[in-house]
N, C-alpha and C positions, 0 to 999 in steps of 0.2 A: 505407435510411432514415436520416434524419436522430438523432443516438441523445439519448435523454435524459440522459446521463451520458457523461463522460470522465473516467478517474481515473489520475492519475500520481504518483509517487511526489515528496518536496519535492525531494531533492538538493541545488543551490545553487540551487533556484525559479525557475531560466532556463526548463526547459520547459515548467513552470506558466505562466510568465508569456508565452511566444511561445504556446500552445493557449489560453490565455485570452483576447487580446489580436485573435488569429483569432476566436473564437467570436464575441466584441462587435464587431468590424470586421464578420464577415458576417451579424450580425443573428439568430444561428442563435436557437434556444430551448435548445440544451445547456447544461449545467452542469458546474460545474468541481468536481471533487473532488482534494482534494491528501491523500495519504495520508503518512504520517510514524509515524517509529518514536517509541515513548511517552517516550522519554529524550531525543530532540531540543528545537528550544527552536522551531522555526515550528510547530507547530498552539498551543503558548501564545503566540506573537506573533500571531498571529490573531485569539485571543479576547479578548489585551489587549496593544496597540501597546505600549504601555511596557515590554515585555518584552523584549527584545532579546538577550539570552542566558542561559546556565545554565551554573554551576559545569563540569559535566562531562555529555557524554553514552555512557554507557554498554551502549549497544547494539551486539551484535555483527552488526546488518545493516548490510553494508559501501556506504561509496554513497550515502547518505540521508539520515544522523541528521547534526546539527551541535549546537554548542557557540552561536554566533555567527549572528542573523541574515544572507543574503548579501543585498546592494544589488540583485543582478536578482531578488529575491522580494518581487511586489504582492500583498498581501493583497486588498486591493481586486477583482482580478480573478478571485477566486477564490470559489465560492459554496457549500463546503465544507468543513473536515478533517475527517480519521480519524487519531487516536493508534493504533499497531496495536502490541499484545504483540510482542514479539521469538519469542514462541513460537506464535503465530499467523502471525507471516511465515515462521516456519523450516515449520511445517505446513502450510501454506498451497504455499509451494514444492513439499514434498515430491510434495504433492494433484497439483499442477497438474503439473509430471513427469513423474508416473506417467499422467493422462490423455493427454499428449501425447507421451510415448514419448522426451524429451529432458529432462535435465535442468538446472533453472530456477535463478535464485540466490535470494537473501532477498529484495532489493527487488523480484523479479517479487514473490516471496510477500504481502509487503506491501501489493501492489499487488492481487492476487487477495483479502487477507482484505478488504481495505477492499471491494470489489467484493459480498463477501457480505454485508456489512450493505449495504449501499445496496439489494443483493438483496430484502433481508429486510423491510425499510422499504417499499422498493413494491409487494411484496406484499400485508403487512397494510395499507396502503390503499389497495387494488386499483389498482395502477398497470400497467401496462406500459411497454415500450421493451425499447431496447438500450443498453448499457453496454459501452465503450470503452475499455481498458488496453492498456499496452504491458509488453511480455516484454524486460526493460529488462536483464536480465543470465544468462549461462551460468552454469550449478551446476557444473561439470567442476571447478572449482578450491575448492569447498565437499564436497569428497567427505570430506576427514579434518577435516570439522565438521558444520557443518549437516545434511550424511547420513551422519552418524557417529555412533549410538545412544548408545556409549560418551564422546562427546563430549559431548553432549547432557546425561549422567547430571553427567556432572564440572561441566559448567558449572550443574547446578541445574533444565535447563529440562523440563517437564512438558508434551508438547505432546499428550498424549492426551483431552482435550476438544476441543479445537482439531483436532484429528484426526477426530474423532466426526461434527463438525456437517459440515467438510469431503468427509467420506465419503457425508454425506447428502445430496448433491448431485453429487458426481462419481462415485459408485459405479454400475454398470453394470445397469440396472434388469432386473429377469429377467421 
């Protein structure tokens, strides 16, 4: 079926903007979701063009976040963001891993929390469809971080909410 959502991470907004650009070429009804770490500067360029950069972006999902709008990122063609926690992509990853028996990087995770609100949303208005993401990086080289508790502690990050609601959906229904 044709899905009601596709969500991809910004990175330098080239593949937002090639799945968006298809979507409106073939007429589809999908929508574009662009997901972004909360410390980059496109989902604020989004909400307000005059934005064009930020001091610093300090997220540790590698891949995604930018300082600097990039010139292949159309807002325009894009009919959503999600700002995502760095501790919702790091949980987010973990989740999706462990369901799938390989492990994922941040910006899958990113890509997966944004997925759960969108989840969440057409639920409470009773919607259905399908939702569309890409597993956009391997976890093997996040082992001494991201899946690294003690790593986690040192940087500050508290992903056990984020873990919670994650578990309430991928956990193995008895």
């Amino acid at each position: 079926p044709v899905p009601a959502w596709i969500v991809c991470g910004a990175g330098t907004g080239g593949t937002a903007a090639t799945i968006g650009r298809f979507l409106r070429y073939r007429k589809y009804p999908t929508r574009l979701c662009v997901a972004d770490p909360e410390a980059s500067v496109f989902h604020r360029h989004y909400a307000d063009r005059s934005v064009r950069r930020v001091e610093r972006c300090c997220s540790v999902i590698e891949g995604i976040g930018r300082t600097e709008v990039e010139p292949s990122f159309i807002p325009a063609l894009v009919d959503r963001m999600i700002a995502v926690p760095d501790a919702a992509s790091i949980a987010a990853a973990r989740a999706i891993s462990a369901v799938l028996g390989r492990a994922c990087g941040g910006s899958t995770g990113t890509n997966i929390s944004a997925c759960l609100d969108i989840i969440d949303e057409m639920a409470k208005r009773g919607e259905s469809g399908s939702i569309i993401t890409l597993l956009c990086d391997s976890g093997e080289r996040y082992r001494s971080t991201l899946y690294d508790d003690g790593w986690l502690k040192a940087q500050g990050f508290d992903i056990s909410a984020h873990a919670a609601r994650l578990n309430a959906v991928f956990a193995p229904k008895a």
